[in-house]
C-alpha positions in Angstrom: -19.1 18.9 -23.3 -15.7 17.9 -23.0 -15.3 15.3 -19.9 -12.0 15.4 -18.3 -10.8 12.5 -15.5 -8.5 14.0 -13.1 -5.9 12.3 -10.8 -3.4 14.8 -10.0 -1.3 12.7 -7.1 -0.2 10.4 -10.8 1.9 13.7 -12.0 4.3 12.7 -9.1 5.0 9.1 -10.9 4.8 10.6 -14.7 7.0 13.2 -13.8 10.0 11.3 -11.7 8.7 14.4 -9.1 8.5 14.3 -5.2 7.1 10.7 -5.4 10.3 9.2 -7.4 13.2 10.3 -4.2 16.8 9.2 -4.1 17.3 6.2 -2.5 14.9 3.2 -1.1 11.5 4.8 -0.7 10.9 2.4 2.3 13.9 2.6 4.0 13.6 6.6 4.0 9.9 6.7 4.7 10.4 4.5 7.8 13.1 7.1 8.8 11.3 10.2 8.1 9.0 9.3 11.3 6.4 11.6 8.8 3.4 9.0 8.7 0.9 11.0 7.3 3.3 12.8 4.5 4.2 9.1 3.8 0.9 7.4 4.1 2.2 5.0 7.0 -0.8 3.2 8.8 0.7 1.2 11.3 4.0 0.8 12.8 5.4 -2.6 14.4 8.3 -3.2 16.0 9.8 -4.9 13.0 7.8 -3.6 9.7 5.7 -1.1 9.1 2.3 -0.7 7.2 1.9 2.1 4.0 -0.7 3.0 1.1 1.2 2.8 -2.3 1.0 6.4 -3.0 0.7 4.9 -7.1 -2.2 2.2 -6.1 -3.3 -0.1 -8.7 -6.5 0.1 -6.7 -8.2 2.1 -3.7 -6.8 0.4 -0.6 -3.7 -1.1 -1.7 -1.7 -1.5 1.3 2.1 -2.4 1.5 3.5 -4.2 3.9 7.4 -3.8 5.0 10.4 -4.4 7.1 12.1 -1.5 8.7 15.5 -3.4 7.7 16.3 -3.1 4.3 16.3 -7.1 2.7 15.7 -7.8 -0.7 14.4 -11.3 -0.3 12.2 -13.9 1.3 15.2 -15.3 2.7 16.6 -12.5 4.4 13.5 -12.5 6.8 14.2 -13.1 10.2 12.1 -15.2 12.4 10.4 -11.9 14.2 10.2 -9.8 11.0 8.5 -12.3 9.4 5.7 -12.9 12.1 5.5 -9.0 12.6 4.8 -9.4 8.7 1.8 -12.2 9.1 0.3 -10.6 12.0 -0.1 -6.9 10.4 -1.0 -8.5 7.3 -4.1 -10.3 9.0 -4.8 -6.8 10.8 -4.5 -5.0 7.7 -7.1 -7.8 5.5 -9.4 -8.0 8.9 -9.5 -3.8 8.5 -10.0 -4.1 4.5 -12.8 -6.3 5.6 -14.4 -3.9 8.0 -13.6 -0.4 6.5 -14.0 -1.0 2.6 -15.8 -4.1 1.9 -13.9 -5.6 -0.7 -15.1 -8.8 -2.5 -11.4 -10.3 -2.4 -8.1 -9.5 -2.1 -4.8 -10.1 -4.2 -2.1 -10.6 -1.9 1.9 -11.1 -3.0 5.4 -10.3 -2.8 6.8 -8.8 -6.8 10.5 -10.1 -6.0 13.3 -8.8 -8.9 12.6 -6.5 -11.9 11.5 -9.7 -13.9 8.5 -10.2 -11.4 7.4 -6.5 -11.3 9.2 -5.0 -8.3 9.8 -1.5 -8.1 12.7 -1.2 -5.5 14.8 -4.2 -4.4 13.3 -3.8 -0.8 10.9 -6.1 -0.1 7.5 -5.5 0.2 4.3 -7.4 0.3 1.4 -5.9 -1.3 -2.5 -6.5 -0.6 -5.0 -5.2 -3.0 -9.0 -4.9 -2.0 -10.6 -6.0 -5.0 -14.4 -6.0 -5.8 -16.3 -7.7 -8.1 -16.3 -5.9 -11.6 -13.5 -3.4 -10.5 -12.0 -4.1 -14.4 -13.9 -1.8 -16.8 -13.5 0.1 -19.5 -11.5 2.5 -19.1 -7.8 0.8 -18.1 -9.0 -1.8 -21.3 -9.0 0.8 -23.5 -7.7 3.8 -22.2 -4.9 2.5 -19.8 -6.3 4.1 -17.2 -7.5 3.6 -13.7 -10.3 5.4 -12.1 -9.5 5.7 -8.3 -12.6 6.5 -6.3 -11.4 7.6 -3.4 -8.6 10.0 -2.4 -5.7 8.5 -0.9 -6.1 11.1 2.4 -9.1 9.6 2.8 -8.4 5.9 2.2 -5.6 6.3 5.2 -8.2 8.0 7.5 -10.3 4.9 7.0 -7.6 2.5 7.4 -6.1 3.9 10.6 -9.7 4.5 11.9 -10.1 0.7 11.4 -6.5 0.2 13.2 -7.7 2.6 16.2 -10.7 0.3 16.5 -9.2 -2.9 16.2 -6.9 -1.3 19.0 -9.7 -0.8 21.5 -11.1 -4.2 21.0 -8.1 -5.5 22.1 -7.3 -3.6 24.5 
């Protein structure tokens, strides 16, 4: 029996489809005020939380400011500590709603580094223990466990809670 892996969010990316639209993906999924089309967690009053709707694993969150700036040095003073405060939130609900074993957490500034769009962005990426395996070694692929509908449920559930504790 033939056994067949599907992920069939990817044909968005492979294709250049819904998921590849004119213009800076942040800057017009900030302005859509669509959260859940757009996978937006959180909202601050300078950046805004998002899942990568291509993550390179379940939970990859990223992080950015509503302005668009292409470098660290375009942060201002406000963006940047609306940056480091929803990026503790976002680990602290990681931590609670997934369980990771660790995190990568980073900026991919210019083409040379990785970055997809000049906007900046920080990314955070649960990682667990043995999450590298066969299949992206020798297949270039990556099995994602979880649906991304579901990954932002858990994730604003954890934001909701966190909420009330403060509150």
């Amino acid at each position: 029996m033939e056994k067949i892996l599907w992920a069939p969010w990817r044909v968005e990316f492979v294709t250049g489809g819904e998921g590849n639209k004119e213009g800076c993906i942040f800057c017009l999924s900030a302005s859509e005020q669509e959260d859940e089309k757009n996978l937006i967690f959180e909202r601050r009053s300078k950046v805004f939380g998002m899942l990568n709707k291509f993550p390179y694993n379940t939970g990859h969150i990223m992080i950015a400011p509503y302005r668009h700036i292409t470098s660290i040095e375009g942060f201002e003073k406000e963006e940047w500590d609306d940056l480091t405060g929803l990026l503790k939130d976002a680990v602290a609900v990681l931590r609670e709603q997934m369980r990771p074993d660790g995190f990568n957490i980073g900026f991919n500034i210019g083409k040379a580094a990785g970055a997809g769009f000049d906007h900046i962005h920080l990314h955070i990426v649960p990682r667990w223990s043995g999450d590298t395996n066969f299949m992206p070694v020798l297949s270039s692929v990556k099995v994602m466990p979880e649906h991304l509908s579901r990954t932002l449920e858990r994730i604003r559930k954890g934001f909701r809670e966190r909420g009330r504790e403060s509150a």
